[in-house]
C-alpha positions in Angstrom: 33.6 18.7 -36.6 31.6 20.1 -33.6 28.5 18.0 -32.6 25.5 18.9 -31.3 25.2 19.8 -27.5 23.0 17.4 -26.0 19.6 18.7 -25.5 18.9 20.1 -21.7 16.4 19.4 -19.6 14.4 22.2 -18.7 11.9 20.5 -16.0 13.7 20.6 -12.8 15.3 17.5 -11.0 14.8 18.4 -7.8 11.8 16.8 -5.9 11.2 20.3 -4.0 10.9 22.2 -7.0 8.6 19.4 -9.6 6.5 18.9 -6.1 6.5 23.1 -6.0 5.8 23.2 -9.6 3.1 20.5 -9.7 1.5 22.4 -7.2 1.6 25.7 -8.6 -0.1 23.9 -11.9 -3.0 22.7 -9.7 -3.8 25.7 -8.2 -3.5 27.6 -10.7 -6.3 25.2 -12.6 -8.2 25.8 -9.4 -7.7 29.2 -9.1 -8.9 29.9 -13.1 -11.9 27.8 -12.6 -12.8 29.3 -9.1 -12.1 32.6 -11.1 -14.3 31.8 -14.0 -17.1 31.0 -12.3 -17.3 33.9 -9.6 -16.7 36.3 -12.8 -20.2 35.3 -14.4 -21.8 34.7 -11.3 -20.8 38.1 -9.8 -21.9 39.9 -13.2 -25.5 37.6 -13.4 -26.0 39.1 -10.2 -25.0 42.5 -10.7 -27.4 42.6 -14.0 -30.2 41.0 -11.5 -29.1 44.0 -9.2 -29.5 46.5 -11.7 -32.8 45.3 -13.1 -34.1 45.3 -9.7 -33.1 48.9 -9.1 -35.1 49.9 -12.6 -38.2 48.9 -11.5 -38.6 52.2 -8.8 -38.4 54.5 -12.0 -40.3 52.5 -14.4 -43.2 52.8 -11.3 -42.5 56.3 -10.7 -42.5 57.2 -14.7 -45.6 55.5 -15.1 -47.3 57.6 -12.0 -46.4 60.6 -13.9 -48.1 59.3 -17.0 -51.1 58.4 -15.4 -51.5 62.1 -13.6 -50.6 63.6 -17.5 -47.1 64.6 -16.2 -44.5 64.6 -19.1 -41.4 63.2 -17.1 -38.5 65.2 -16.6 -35.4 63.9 -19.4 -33.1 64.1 -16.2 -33.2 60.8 -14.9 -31.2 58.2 -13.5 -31.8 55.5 -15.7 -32.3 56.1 -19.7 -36.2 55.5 -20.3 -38.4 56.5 -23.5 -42.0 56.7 -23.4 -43.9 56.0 -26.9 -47.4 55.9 -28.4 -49.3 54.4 -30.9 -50.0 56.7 -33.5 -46.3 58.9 -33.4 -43.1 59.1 -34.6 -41.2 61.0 -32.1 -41.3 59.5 -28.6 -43.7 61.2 -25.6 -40.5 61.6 -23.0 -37.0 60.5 -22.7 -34.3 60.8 -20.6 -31.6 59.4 -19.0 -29.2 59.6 -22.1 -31.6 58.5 -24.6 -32.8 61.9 -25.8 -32.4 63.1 -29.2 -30.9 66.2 -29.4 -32.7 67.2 -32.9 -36.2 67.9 -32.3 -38.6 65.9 -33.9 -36.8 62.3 -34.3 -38.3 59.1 -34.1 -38.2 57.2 -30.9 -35.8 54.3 -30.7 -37.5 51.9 -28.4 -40.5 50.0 -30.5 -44.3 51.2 -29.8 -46.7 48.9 -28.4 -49.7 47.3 -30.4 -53.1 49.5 -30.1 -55.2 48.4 -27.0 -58.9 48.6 -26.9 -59.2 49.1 -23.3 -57.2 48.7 -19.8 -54.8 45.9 -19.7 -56.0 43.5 -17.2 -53.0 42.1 -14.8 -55.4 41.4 -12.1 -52.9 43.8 -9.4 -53.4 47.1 -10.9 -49.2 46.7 -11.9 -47.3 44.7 -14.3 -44.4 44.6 -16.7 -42.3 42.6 -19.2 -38.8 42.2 -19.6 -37.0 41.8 -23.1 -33.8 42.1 -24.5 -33.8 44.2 -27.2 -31.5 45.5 -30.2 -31.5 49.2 -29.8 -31.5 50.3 -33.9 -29.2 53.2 -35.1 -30.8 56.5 -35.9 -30.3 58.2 -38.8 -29.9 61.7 -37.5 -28.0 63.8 -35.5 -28.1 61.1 -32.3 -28.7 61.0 -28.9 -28.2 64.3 -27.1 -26.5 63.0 -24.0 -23.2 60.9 -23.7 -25.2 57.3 -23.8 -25.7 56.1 -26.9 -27.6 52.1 -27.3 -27.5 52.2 -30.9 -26.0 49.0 -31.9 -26.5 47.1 -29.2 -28.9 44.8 -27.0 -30.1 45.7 -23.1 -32.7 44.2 -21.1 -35.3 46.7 -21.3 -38.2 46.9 -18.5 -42.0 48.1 -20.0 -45.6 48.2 -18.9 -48.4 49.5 -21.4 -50.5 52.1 -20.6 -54.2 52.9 -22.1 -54.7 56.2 -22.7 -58.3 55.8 -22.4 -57.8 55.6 -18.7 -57.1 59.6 -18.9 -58.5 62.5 -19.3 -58.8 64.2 -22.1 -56.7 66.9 -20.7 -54.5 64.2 -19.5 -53.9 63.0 -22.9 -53.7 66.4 -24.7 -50.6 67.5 -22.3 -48.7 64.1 -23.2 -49.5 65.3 -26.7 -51.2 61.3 -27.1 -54.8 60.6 -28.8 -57.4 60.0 -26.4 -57.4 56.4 -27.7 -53.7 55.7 -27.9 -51.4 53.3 -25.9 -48.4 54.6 -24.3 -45.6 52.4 -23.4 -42.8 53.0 -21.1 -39.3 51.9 -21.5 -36.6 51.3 -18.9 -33.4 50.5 -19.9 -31.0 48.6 -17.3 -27.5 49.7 -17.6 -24.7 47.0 -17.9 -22.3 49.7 -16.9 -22.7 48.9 -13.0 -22.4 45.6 -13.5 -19.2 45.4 -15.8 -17.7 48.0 -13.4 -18.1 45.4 -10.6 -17.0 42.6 -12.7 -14.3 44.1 -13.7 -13.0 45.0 -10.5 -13.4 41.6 -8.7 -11.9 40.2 -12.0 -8.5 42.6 -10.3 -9.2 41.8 -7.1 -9.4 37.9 -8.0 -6.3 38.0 -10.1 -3.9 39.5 -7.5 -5.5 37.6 -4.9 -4.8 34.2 -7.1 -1.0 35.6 -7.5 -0.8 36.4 -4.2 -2.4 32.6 -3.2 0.0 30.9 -6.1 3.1 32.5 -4.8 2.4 31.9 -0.9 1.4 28.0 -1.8 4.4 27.2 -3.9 6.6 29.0 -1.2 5.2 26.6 1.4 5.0 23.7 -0.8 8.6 23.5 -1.4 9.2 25.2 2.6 7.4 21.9 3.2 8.8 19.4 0.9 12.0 20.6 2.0 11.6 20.1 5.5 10.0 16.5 5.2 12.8 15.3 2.6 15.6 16.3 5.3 15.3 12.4 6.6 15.7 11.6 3.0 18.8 13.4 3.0 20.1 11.9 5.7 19.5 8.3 5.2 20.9 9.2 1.7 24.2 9.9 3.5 24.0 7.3 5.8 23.4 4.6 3.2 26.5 6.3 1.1 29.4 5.3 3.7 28.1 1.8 3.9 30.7 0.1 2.2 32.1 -3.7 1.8 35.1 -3.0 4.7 32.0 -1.1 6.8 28.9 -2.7 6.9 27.7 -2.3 10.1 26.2 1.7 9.3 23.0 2.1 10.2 20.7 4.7 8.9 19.0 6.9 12.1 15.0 6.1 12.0 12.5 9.1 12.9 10.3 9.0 15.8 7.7 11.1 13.6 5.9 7.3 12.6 5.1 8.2 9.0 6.4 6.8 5.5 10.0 8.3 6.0 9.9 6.1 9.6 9.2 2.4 7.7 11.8 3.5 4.9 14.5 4.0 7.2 13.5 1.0 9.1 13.2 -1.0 5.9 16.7 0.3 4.9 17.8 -0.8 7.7 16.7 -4.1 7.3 18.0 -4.8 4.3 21.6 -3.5 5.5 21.1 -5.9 8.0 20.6 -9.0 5.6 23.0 -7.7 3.3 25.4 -8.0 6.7 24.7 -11.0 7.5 25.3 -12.2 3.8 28.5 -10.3 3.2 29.4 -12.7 6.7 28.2 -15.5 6.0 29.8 -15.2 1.9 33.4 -14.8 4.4 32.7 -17.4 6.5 31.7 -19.9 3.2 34.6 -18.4 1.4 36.9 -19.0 4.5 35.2 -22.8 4.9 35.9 -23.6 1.3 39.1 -22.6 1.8 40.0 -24.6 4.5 38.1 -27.6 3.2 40.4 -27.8 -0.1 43.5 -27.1 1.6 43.5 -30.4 4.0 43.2 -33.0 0.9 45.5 -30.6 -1.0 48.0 -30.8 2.1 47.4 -34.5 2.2 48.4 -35.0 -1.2 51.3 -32.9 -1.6 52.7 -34.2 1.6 52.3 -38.1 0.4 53.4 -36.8 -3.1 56.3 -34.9 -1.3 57.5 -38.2 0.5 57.0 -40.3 -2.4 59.1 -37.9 -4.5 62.3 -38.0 -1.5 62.2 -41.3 -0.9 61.4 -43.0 -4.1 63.1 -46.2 -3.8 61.7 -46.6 -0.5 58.2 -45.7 -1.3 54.9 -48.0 -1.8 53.8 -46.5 -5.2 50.6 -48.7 -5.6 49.7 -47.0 -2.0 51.1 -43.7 -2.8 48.5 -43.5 -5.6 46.1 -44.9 -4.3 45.7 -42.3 -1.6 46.5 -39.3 -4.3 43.3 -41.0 -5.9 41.5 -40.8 -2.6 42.5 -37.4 -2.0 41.7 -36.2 -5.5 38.5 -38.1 -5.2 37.8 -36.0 -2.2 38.8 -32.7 -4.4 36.4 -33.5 -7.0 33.9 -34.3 -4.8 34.2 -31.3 -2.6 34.6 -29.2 -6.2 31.2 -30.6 -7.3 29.2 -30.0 -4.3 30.6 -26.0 -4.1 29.4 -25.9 -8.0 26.1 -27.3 -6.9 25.5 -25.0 -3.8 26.3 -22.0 -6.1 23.8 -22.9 -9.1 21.3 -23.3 -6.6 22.9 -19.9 -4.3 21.7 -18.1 -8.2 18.6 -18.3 -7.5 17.8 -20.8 -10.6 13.8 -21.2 -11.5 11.8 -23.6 -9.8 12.7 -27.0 -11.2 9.6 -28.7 -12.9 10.9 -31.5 -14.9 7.9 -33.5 -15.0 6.4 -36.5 -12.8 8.7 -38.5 -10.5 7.5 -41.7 -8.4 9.6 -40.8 -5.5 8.4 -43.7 -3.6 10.4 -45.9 -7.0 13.3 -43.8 -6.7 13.7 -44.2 -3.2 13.2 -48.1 -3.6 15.6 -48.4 -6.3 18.6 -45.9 -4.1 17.9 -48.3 -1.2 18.2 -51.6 -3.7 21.5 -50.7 -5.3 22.9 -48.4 -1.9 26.4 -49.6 -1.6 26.6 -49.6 2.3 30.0 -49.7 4.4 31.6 -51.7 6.0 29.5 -53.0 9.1 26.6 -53.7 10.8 23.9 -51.3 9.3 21.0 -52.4 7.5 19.2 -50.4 5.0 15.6 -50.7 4.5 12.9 -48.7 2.5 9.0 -48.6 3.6 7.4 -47.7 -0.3 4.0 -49.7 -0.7 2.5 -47.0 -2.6 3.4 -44.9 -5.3 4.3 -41.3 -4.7 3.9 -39.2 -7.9 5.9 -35.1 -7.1 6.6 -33.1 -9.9 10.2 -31.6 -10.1 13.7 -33.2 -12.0 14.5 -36.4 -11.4 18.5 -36.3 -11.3 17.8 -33.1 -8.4 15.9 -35.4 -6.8 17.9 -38.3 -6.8 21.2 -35.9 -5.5 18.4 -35.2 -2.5 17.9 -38.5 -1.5 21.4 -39.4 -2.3 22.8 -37.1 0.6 20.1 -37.7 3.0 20.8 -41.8 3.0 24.6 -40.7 3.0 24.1 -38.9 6.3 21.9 -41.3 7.8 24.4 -44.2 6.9 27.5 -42.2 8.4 25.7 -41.8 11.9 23.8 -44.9 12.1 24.3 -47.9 14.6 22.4 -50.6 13.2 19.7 -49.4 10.3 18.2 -46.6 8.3 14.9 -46.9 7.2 13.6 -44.9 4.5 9.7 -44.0 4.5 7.6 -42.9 1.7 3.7 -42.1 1.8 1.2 -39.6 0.4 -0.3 -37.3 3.2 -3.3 -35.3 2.0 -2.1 -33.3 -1.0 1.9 -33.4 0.1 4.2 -36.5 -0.3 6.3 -37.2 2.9 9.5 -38.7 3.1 11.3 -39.9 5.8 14.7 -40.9 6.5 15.3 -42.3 10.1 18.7 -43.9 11.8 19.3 -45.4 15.2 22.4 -43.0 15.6 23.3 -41.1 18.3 20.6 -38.6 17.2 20.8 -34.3 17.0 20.0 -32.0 19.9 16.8 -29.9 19.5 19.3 -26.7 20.0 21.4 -28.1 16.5 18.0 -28.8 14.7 19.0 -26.0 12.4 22.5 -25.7 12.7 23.2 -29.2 10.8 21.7 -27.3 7.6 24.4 -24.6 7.7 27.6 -24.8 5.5 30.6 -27.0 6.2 29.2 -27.5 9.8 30.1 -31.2 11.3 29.2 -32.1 14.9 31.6 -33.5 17.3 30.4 -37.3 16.0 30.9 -37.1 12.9 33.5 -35.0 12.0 36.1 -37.6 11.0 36.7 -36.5 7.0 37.6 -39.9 7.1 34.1 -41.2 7.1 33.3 -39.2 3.4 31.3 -36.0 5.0 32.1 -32.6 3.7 29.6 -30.6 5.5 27.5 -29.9 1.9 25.3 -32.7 1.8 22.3 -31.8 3.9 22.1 -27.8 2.9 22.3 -28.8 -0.7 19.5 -31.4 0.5 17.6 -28.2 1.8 18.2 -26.1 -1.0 17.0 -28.5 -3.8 14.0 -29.4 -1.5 13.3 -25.5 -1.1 13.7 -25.1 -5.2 11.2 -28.1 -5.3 8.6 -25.6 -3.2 9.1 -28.4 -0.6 10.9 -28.2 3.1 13.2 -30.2 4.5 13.6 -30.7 8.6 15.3 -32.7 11.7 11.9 -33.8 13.4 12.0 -35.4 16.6 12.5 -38.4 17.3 12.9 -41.0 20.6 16.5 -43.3 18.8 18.6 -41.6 16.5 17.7 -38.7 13.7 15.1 -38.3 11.4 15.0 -36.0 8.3 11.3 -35.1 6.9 11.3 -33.9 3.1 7.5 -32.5 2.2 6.9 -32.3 -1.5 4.0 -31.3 -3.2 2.2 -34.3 -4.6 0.8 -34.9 -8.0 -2.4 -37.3 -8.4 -1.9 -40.7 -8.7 -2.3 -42.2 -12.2 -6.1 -43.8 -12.3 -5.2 -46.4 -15.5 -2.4 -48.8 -15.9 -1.9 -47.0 -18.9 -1.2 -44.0 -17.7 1.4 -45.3 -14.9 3.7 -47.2 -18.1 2.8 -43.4 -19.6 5.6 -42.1 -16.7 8.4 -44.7 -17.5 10.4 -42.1 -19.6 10.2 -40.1 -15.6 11.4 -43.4 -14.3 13.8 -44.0 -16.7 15.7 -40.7 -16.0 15.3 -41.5 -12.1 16.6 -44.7 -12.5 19.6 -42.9 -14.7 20.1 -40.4 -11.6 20.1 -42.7 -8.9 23.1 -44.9 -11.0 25.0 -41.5 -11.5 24.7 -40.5 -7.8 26.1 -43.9 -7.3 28.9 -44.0 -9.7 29.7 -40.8 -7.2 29.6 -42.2 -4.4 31.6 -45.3 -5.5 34.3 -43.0 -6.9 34.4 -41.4 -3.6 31.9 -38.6 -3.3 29.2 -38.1 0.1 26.8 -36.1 1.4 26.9 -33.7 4.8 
């Protein structure tokens, strides 16, 4: 059964062409308008034209009147003269002549006046549109015909009175009658000159739409060649190649920060593809010495089983596997947080309790170190208790590994933050490995016994739950030892003892965190 071609898109895909196209739209909106406009303008102006060029022979037509001069019926523009008191009009001309003697006029007669019209000049006339009526006989002699339709017709009155008698008798008018002379203004020269800008504006507009596309897309073309480029340029990067960079234009518009932007980003997505290796490569190398630890005392127990301590031959397969779990739990951790998880808001948490009660039951190892916790006040921060908990966990596990004689731990509430503090008399950091004791699997020369429980995790988990609890974590200096600032946000302090017992289910779970991260570390597990 055949089925139905998908449906193809007709708009082009190309960024040239819609840009061309969109263009070509929005001129040609422009171009109409533009068009529109000049097309009534030009012919309300030609008419104006034209009515101004009717008023030298509705002057000179009147002269004639006055002197008792029947005008001539060859004229430029059509005119009628009437008169009160007969049917057939006193002149014509112009193309408004009947050519049957004796027909009415077409234009209307004035009203009867009693005496000269008074304008005050000596000249006046009115201007009307009017709807020129069909005859009923033969029609107009020449080859314009009105009938039918509506002109703006020029006219001034005329009092016969103001003649002679011999004046009046050769226009063929009663002594007391009132002439009127008509002037009709054409529409012919203005429609001709409409109509021929209306050409001249139509293949100029084709002429425009044509050249404006063409550049438009010349244009588009020319500025989307960087485009092109980096398009290529980004297309070899690939995972055994990462080190292509796109070329950035020295023009310093948008193309320039796109290509620099691109840049940057292949940049960060380097220096993540390395530092992925480098974590995959430390993992690696992390599980393979308790592995190779246990199969080699597995190995030797197996050989020389008559010879071997068992009880000590498990016990250090428990050690090691100990040391597997732990190292297994603190890669799960670092990539849960490495997922960019939410921001954790579990609620309130006194960490100035949960610090108290880590320092209370801290199982401490063998020797001389003391471990001692400065909490007078309570120190409300909003976040989940057990993250918390792993946070303070590691930071006392560190402290403890390095330390001579103590570790204090320091809560207090500074301004709107909370502020803890974990400080050891150790043999301290240098300034220039401030930041490099938060990377991955990273030991310094002091501490990198695996002996002593450190994997290397401990403190960048510690920075990453800080960061996911919109706090910070740093090495900040310090005269003896090292000392590790967390910055929290803080929440306010309960104002009722009711509302401080209200937070027991928060310290509850704290307390229920802090035991876990101790069960951990009795079983074996430790921070960086």
């Amino acid at each position: 059964m055949n089925t139905a071609e998908p449906r193809r898109r007709r708009w082009p895909r190309s960024v040239r062409a819609r840009t061309a196209l969109a263009v070509a739209a929005a001129v040609t909106v422009a171009l109409a308008a533009m068009g529109w406009w000049l097309h009534h303008d030009v012919y309300r102006q030609s008419t104006q034209i034209a009515r101004d060029q009717a008023l030298a022979p509705l002057l000179a037509l009147v002269d004639q009147v006055r002197e008792g001069v029947v005008p001539s019926p060859r004229s430029a523009v059509p005119y009628e003269i009437v008169a009160t008191g007969r049917p057939t009009a006193v002149a014509s001309g112009g193309g408004t002549e009947a050519s049957t003697p004796g027909s009415r006029h077409v234009l209307p007669a004035p009203p009867p006046l009693s005496g000269p019209v008074d304008t005050g000049s000596g000249w006046y006339y009115t201007q009307h549109h009017i709807r020129v009526p069909e005859r009923r006989d033969d029609g107009l002699a020449g080859g314009f015909d009105p009938a039918g339709g509506t002109y703006p017709v020029l006219s001034t009155d005329i009092w016969a009175g103001e003649l002679s008698s011999g004046q009046a008798a050769a226009l063929g008018v009663a002594p007391d009658a009132t002439l009127r002379v008509h002037v009709v203004v054409l529409p012919d020269t203005a429609e001709a000159i409409t109509d021929t800008i209306d050409v001249l504006l139509l293949r100029a507009g084709l002429v425009s739409l044509v050249l404006i596309s063409a550049v438009t897309y010349l244009t588009v073309r020319v500025a989307l060649r960087p485009v092109e480029a980096i398009r290529a340029a980004t297309a070899s990067v690939t995972a055994s190649d990462p080190t292509e960079r796109v070329t950035v234009p020295a023009t310093g518009h948008e193309i320039t920060a796109l290509a620099t932007t691109i840049n940057t980003t292949l940049q960060r997505l380097d220096e993540a593809a390395a530092r992925q290796r480098r974590f995959v490569a430390d993992a690696a190398h992390e599980l393979r010495s308790p592995l190779t630890a246990l199969l080699a005392s597995l190995e030797v127990a197996l050989a020389y089983p008559e010879r071997t301590d068992w009880p000590g031959a498990v016990t250090t397969a428990a050690r090691q596997t100990r040391r597997l779990q732990s190292l297994t739990e603190d890669l799960l951790l670092l990539a849960r947080l490495d997922a960019h998880a939410p921001t954790a808001d579990g609620g309130s948490v006194d960490l100035a309790a949960l610090a108290s009660r880590l320092v209370e039951r801290y199982d401490l190892p063998d020797g001389p170190v003391t471990l001692a916790a400065d909490t007078t006040e309570r120190a409300y921060v909003s976040g989940d208790a057990g993250d918390l908990g792993r946070l303070l966990r590691n930071l006392v596990d560190n402290a403890a590994r390095h330390a001579t004689n103590r570790v204090r731990v320091t809560v207090r509430n500074q301004g709107e933050e909370v502020v803890l503090s974990v400080h050891d008399d150790g043999p301290g950091i240098p300034d220039e490995k401030s930041e490099h004791v938060f990377e991955r699997f990273v030991r310094l020369d002091d501490a990198r016994s695996r002996d002593r429980g450190g994997t290397g995790l401990g403190l960048p988990i510690a920075r990453e739950l800080a960061h996911r609890h919109r706090g910070t974590l740093f090495l900040v200096p310090s005269d003896v030892g090292a000392c590790f600032e967390l910055r929290l946000p803080g929440l306010p302090l309960p104002s009722t003892p009711d509302a401080a017992t209200a937070s027991a289910p928060e310290q509850a779970s704290a307390r229920l965190a802090v035991r876990a991260a101790e069960l951990r570390r009795i079983s074996g597990s430790g921070g960086g």
